[in-house]
N, C-alpha and C positions, 0 to 999 in steps of 0.2 A: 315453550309452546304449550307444553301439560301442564305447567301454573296458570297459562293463563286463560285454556279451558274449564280449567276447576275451579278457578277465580269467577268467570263467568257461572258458572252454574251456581256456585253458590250464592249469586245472587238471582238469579234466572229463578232457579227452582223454590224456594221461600217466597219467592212475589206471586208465581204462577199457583201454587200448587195448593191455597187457599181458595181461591177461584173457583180452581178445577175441582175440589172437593163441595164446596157452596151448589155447583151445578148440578152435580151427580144426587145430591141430597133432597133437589128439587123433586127429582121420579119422572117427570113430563117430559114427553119427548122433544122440545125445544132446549130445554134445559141440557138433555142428553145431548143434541146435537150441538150444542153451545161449549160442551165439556169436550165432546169429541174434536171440532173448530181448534179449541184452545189447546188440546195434547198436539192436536198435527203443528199449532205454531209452534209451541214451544221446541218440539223437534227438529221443524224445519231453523226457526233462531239458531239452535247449538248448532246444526250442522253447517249455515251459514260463519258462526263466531269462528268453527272450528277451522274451515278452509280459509276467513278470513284470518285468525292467525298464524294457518300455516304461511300462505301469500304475505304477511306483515314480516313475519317472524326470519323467513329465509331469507329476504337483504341483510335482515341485522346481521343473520348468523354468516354468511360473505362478505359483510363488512367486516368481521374482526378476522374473518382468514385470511383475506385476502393485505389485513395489516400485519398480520402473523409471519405469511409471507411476505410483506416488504421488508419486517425487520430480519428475517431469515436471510433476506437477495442482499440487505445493504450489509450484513457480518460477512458474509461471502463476498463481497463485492472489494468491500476495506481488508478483506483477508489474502485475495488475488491479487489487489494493486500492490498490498505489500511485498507478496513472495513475487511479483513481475520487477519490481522496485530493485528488491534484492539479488533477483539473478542475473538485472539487468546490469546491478554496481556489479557484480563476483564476473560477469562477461567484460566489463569495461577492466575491470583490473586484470583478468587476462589476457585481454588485449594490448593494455599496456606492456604486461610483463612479457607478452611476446616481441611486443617491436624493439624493448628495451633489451631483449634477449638479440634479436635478430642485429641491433646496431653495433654490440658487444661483439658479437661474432664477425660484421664487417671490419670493426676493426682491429680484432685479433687478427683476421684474415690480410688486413693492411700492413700490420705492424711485420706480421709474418715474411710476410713479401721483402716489407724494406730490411727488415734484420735481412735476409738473404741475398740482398742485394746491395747491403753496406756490409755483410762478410767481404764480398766480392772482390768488392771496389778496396777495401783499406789492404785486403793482402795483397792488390793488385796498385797501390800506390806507397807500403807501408816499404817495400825491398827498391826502389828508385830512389825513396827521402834517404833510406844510410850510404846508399851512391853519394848523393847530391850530400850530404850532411861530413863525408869521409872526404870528399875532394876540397871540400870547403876548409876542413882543417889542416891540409896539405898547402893548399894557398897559402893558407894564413903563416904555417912557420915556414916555406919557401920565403916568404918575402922579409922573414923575420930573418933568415940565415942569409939570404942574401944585401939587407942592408939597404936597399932601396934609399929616394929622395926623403927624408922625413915628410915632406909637407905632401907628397906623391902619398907616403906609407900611410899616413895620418887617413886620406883620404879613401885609397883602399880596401883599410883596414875597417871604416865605418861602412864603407859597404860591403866587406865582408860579413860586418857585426846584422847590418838589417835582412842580408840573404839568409844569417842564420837563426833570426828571427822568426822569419818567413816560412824557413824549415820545421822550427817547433810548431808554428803554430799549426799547417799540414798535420804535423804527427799530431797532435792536441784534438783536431780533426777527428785522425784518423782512428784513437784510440774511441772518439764518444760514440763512433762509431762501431766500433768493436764489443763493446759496450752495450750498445744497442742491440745488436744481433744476437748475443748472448750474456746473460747476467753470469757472473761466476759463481759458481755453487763449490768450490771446491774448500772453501771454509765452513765446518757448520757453525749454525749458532749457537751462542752461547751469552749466557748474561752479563751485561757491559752496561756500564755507569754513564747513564744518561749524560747528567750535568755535566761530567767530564769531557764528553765527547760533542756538546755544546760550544763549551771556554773552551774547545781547544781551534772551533771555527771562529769561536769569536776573536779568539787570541791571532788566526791568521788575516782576519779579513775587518779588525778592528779599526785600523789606520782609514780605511775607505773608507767606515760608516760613517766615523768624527767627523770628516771633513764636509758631509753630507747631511746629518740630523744625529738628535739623543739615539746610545744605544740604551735601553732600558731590558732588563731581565727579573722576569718574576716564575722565579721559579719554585712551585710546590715541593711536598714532601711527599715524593715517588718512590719506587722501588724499581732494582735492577729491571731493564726492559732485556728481551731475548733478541739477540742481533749478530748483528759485526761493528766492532767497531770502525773501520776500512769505511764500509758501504753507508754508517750512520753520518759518517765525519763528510761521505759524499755528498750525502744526497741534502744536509742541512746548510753547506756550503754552499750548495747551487741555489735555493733559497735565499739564505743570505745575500748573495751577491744580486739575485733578484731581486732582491728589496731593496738594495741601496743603488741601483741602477734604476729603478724607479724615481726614486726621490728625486725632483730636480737640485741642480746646483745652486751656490750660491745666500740659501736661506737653514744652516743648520739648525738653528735654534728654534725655529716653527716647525721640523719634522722629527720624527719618530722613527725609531725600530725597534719592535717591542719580540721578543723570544719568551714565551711562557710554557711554563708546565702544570700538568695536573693528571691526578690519576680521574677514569672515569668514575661513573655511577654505580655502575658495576664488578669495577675493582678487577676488570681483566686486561684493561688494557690504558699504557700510558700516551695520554695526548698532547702534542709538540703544536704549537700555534709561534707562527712567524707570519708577522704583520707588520703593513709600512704606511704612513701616509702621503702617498705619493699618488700617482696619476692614474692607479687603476687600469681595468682591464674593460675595454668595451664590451657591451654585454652579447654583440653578435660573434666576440672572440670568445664568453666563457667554454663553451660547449667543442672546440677546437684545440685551446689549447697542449690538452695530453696529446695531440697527433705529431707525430715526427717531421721533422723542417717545416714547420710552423710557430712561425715567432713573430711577437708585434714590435716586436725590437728593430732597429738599425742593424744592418746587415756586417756591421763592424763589431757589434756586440754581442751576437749570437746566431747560430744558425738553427735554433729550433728541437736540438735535442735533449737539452739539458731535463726539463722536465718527463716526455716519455722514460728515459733512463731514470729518473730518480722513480718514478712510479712503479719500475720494473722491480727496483729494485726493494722498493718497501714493502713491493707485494708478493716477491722471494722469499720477506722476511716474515710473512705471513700478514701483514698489516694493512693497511689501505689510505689513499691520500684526498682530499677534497680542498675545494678553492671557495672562497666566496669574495666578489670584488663590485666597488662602484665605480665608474667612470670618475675623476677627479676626487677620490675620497679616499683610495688606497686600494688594500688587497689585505689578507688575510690567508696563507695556506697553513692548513691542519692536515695535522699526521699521528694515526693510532698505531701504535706497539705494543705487544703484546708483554703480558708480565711473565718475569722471565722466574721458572720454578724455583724455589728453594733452593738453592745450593753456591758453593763458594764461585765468588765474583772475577772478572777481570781483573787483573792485577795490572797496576800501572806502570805502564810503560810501554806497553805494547804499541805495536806501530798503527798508525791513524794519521798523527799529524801531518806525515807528508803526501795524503792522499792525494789523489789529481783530481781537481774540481772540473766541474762539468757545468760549463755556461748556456742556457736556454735563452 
């Protein structure tokens, strides 16, 4: 605004002030009055120029504040939305992580339950099966001492063979229930040869898969995992036999069982992937499956514990287990183990092979 009164004057004042000096030089008092006339314009001019620039001048000068301030409100405004953005994901992930927490704990809270109340039940049917399991062998060489009809004995004797049967498979029961209730920790870990303890389930449960699809095995260049062997030969078997109870019958040569190893990315821990091409797990079943007696199986093939139990027991071993499966496309279970420290190995032979599998 003082440029542009000075701007005015210096034009104002060189137009006027030849005038005004012409007048005064005249002497006469018209002249005088003529001069005095023109000083009061020129006065009243600037004072007009002046307040009309101040009036021009202060829109301009609110025009650029008031952009100053907008670009002020919009960095603030894009700075707000950020941080409401961000606290609003860091709320949503703790929400998550709470219900994710709270689920975990229903069903530790569940699992706790049934482990206590399949303690119960197996000690509560585990001492009537050696009853029923000891008379039954009593029968059998009673009738063996006594000589009976052959074709009577023959007869007998087959139904002696299916009650005792019927006995193991109770205690087979009653053990995955045992099992269930408590993982045995009475061995520690120690470092055990994967691969071995792999072929030694494949070597028991190899006749099944043939008959059913290729077994395929790709197995990397790992290092001892920390474990048991007992509990690995377990929990890989019950897989196993989950995947070739998958498969349907009839077409070997179109399916698959594939057993792979590889150490991770990380180099902490070794990962077991047992995968089948078989029928898959509905995808309203994934999120149920680790629950106990829950199984999409026939009721002749499993009662539902096989996998809680193997999960328990991977996760004794410090490990963790996960599924991924398509309806009609197969299944996939992965299992991480831990690398087992520097020092001397399982020596072979130890006992594993005869472990008791545990069917889901």
């Amino acid at each position: 605004m003082r440029r542009g009164q000075s701007a005015f004057l210096a034009f104002t004042v060189p137009a006027l002030l030849p005038m005004f000096a012409l007048l005064l030089a005249g002497g006469d008092r018209l002249r005088l009055g003529l001069a005095l006339l023109l000083a009061i314009f020129g006065v009243a001019v600037s004072a007009i120029s002046r307040s009309g620039g101040r009036a021009l001048g202060e829109p301009v000068r609110l025009r650029f504040t008031n952009a100053e301030l907008a670009r002020g409100l919009a960095t603030l405004n894009a700075g707000l939305e950020a941080r409401v953005a961000e606290r609003s994901a860091q709320l949503e992930a703790a929400g998550a992580r709470e219900r994710e927490g709270e689920r975990q704990l229903a069903s530790a809270a569940r699992l706790a339950m049934v482990g206590t109340l399949a303690a119960g039940v197996a000690h509560e049917i585990n001492n009537p099966l050696t009853y029923v399991k000891s008379n039954l062998s009593y029968v059998r060489d009673e009738l063996g001492r006594l000589g009976a009809n052959p074709d009577a004995h023959g007869a007998l004797d087959e139904a002696l063979t299916d009650a005792g049967e019927g006995v193991e498979r109770v205690r087979a029961i009653v053990r995955h229930l045992m099992a269930l209730s408590r993982v045995d920790a009475s061995s520690a870990a120690h470092p055990v040869d994967l691969h071995g303890a792999l072929d030694a389930c494949v070597d028991m449960i190899g006749g099944e898969v043939h008959a059913r699809a290729r077994l395929r095995r790709d197995y990397g260049a790992v290092p001892h995992v920390l474990g048991d062997r007992t509990r690995l030969v377990q929990v890989f078997l019950n897989l196993l036999f989950n995947a070739v109870q998958a498969v349907p019958e009839g077409s070997p040569e179109r399916h698959e069982v594939r057993v792979a190893t590889r150490l991770d990315a990380g180099g902490e821990h070794v990962i077991v992937e047992v995968s089948d091409t078989g029928c898959g797990i509905p995808e309203a079943s994934l999120s149920r499956i680790w629950e106990p007696f829950f199984t999409t199986k026939p009721i002749e093939q499993g009662i539902g514990l096989g996998l809680p139990i193997c999960r328990s027991l991977v996760g004794a071993l410090g490990g963790r287990m996960a599924v991924r499966s398509r309806e009609g496309a197969g299944s996939t279970f992965t299992v991480w183990l831990r690398v087992a420290p520097a020092r001397e190995p399982e020596r072979a032979g130890e006992p594993g092979r005869s472990s008791p599998s545990v069917h889901g």
